[in-house]
C-alpha positions as CSV (number, residue, x, y, z in Angstrom):
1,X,96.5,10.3,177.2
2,X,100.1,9.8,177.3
3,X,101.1,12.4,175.3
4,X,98.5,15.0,177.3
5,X,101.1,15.7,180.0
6,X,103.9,17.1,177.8
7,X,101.5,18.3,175.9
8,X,100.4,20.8,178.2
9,X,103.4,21.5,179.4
10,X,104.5,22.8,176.0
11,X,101.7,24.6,175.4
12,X,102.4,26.4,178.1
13,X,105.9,26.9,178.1
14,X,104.8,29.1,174.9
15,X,102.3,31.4,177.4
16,X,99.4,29.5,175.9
17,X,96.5,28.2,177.4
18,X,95.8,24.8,175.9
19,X,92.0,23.7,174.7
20,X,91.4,20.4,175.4
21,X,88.6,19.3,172.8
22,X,87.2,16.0,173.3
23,X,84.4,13.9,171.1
24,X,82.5,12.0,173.3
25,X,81.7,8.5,172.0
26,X,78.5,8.2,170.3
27,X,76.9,5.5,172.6
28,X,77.2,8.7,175.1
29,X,79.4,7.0,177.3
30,X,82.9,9.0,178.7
31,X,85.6,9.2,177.3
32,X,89.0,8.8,178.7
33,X,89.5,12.0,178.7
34,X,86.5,13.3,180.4
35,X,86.7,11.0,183.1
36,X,90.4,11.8,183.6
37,X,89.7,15.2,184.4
38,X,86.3,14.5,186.4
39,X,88.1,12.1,188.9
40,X,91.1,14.6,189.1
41,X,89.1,17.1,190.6
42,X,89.1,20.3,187.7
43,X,86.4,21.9,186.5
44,X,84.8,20.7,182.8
45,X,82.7,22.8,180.9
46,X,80.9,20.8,178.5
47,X,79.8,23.3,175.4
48,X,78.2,20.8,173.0
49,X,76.0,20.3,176.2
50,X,75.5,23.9,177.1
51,X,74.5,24.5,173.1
52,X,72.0,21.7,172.9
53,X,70.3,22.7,176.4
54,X,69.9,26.6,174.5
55,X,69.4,25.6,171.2
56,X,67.4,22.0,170.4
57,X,65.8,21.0,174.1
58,X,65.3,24.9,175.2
59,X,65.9,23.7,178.6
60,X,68.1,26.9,179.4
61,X,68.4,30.4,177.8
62,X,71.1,32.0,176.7
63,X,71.9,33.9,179.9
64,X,71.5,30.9,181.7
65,X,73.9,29.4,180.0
66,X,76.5,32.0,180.2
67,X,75.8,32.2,184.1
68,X,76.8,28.5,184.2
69,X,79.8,28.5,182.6
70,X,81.1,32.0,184.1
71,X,80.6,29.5,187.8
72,X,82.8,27.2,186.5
73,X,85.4,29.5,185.0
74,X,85.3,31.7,188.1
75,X,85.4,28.7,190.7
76,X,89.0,27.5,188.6
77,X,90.1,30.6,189.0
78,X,89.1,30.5,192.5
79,X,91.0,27.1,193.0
80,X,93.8,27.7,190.6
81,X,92.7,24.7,188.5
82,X,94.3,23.7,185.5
């Protein structure tokens, strides 16, 4: 986490967008990360969730899934979150 900040920054100093990829812990609990950016008010988009909702539990279809995620990114965008 200390290194995130200047990590960014660098990434976009290059024009890049930087991916943030995090492994949550096993027990399922959050991880610094996650709750970094959730009590910093940006928007997380949690894949590995999205994938196992369409593909193991069936809980959402595909479109569904894409609809979700196009909220998110469009609400950043709206917000001009990071």
């Amino acid at each position: 986490m200390r290194r995130l900040a200047n990590a960014l920054e660098a990434a976009w100093a290059k024009g890049r967008t930087p991916l943030l990829v995090d492994a949550t812990d096993a027990d399922g609990s959050c991880s610094a990360l996650e709750s970094f950016y959730s009590y910093s008010g940006h928007q997380l988009l949690e894949m590995e969730k999205l994938v196992v909702q369409v593909g193991v539990t069936k809980e959402k279809t595909v479109e569904q899934a894409l609809a979700e995620a196009r909220e998110k990114l469009i609400l950043s965008m709206k917000r001009g979150y990071n």
